[in-house]
ZAMARGU-4260 file (C-alpha; in steps of 0.2 Angstrom, whole numbers, plus 5000, padded with zeros to 4 digits):
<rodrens>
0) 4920/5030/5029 | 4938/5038/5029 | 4945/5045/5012 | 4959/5032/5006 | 4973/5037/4994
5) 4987/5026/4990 | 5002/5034/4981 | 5016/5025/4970 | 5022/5022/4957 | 5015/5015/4941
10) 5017/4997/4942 | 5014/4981/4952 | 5025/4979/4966 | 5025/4985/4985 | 5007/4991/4982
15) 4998/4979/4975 | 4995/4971/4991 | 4986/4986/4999 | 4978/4986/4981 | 4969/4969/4980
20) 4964/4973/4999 | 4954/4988/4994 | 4947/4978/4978 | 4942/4961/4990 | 4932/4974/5001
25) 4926/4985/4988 | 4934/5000/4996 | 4935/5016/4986 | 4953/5025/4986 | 4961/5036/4976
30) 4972/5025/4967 | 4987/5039/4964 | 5001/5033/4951 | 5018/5043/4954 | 5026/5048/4938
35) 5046/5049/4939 | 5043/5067/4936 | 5032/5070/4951 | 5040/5058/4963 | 5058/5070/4960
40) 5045/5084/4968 | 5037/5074/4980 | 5050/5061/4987 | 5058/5073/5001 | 5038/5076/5007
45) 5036/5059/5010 | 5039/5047/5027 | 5056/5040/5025 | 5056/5047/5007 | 5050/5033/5000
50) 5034/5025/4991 | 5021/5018/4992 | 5012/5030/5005 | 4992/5026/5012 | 4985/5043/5015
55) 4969/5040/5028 | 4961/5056/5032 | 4975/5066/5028 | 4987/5056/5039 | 5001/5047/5032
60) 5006/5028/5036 | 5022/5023/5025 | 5029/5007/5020 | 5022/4994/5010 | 5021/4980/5025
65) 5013/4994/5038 | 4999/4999/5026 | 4996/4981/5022 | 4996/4975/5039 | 4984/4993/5043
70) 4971/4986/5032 | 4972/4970/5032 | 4967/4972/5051 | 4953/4987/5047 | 4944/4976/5034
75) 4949/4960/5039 | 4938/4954/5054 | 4932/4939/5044 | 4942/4921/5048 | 4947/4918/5029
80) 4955/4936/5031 | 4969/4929/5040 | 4975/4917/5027 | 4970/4932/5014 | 4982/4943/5027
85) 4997/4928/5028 | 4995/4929/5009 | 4996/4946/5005 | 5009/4948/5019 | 5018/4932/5011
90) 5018/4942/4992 | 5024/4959/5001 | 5037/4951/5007 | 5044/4944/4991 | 5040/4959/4983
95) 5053/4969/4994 | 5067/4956/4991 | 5065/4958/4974 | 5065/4975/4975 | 5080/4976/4987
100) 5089/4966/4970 | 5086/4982/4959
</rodrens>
């Protein structure tokens, strides 16, 4: 099984999607919570400098609606999956226009 680490920041927003994925399919990750101190350090390392980030074997996807659409199809060979999958896609997608508010 690949090594999974999820990186943002401390609260529920454009990473709880890939979060409740892991926790449906009782997938281990790294559940890694950027303070505002680290992601100062860390911002310029990441893709588009920006959170959250899914590492997968040392390779990076970013992009909230990437790494939920990468798991949502890795896990999610299972017909209720894809109304699980137009549901998580459906609260990502509010999540980033509230987001885009702020």
């Amino acid at each position: 099984m690949p090594n999974y680490k999820l990186s943002y920041f401390d609260v529920r927003a454009l990473a709880e999607p890939a979060r409740i994925i892991f926790a449906l399919f009782d997938v281990s990750f790294e559940d890694h919570r950027v303070s505002v101190e680290e992601w100062n350090k860390l911002k310029q390392r990441t893709p588009y400098g920006q959170l959250p980030v899914l590492e997968v074997d040392g390779v990076e996807i970013g992009q909230s609606m990437s790494i939920t659409r990468y798991l949502a199809r890795k896990f999610g060979e299972r017909d209720y999956v894809l109304q699980f999958q137009k549901a998580v896609s459906s609260y990502a997608i509010e999540m980033k226009k509230i987001n885009n508010f702020a």
